[in-house]
C-alpha positions in Angstrom: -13.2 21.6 -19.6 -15.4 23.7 -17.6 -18.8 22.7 -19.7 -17.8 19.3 -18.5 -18.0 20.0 -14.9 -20.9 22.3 -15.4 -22.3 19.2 -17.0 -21.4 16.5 -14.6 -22.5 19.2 -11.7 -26.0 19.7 -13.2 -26.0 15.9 -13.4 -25.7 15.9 -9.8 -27.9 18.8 -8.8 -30.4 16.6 -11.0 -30.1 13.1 -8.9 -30.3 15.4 -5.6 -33.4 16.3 -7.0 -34.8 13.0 -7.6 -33.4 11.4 -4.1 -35.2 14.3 -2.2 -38.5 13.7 -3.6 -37.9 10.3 -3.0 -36.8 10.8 0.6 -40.1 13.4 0.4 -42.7 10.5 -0.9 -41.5 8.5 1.8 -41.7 10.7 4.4 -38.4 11.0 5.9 -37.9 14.6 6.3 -34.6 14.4 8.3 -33.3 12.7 5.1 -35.2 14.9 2.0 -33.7 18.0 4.2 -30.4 16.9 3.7 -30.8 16.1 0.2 -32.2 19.6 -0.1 -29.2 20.9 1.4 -26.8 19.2 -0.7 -29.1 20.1 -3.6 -29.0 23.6 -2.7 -24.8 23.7 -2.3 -24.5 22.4 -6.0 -27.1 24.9 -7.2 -24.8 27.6 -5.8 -21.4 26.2 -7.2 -22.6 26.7 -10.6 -20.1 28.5 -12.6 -20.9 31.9 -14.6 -21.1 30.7 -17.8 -23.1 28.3 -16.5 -25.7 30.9 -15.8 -25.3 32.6 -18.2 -26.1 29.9 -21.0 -29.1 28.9 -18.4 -30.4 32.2 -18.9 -29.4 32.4 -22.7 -31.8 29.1 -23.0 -34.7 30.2 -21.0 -35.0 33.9 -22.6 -35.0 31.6 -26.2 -37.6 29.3 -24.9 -39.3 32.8 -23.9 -39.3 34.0 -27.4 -40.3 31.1 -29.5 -43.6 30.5 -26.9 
């Protein structure tokens, strides 16, 4: 259950993402810093195993380069 809501949280740190550079291209900066901000709360709600495959991933990515 948890790698669900890891998985539906890093869906929705990903469309942040993609509204704030939106917001960004546009110039409205009132609006891409909210979107940052929002962005920046789900990056921090990110469980510990979350991480911790995160980093599992990258340090595999690190070694096969």
């Amino acid at each position: 259950m948890q790698r669900f809501r890891d998985w539906q949280n890093e869906r929705r740190i990903r469309r942040l993402a993609d509204k704030l550079k939106a917001a960004h291209a546009a110039g409205d900066r009132i609006l891409a810093r909210f979107y940052w901000r929002l962005m920046v709360d789900a990056i921090n709600t990110r469980s510990a195993r979350q991480i911790e495959r995160m980093d599992r991933h990258i340090m595999e990515r690190i070694r096969n380069a």
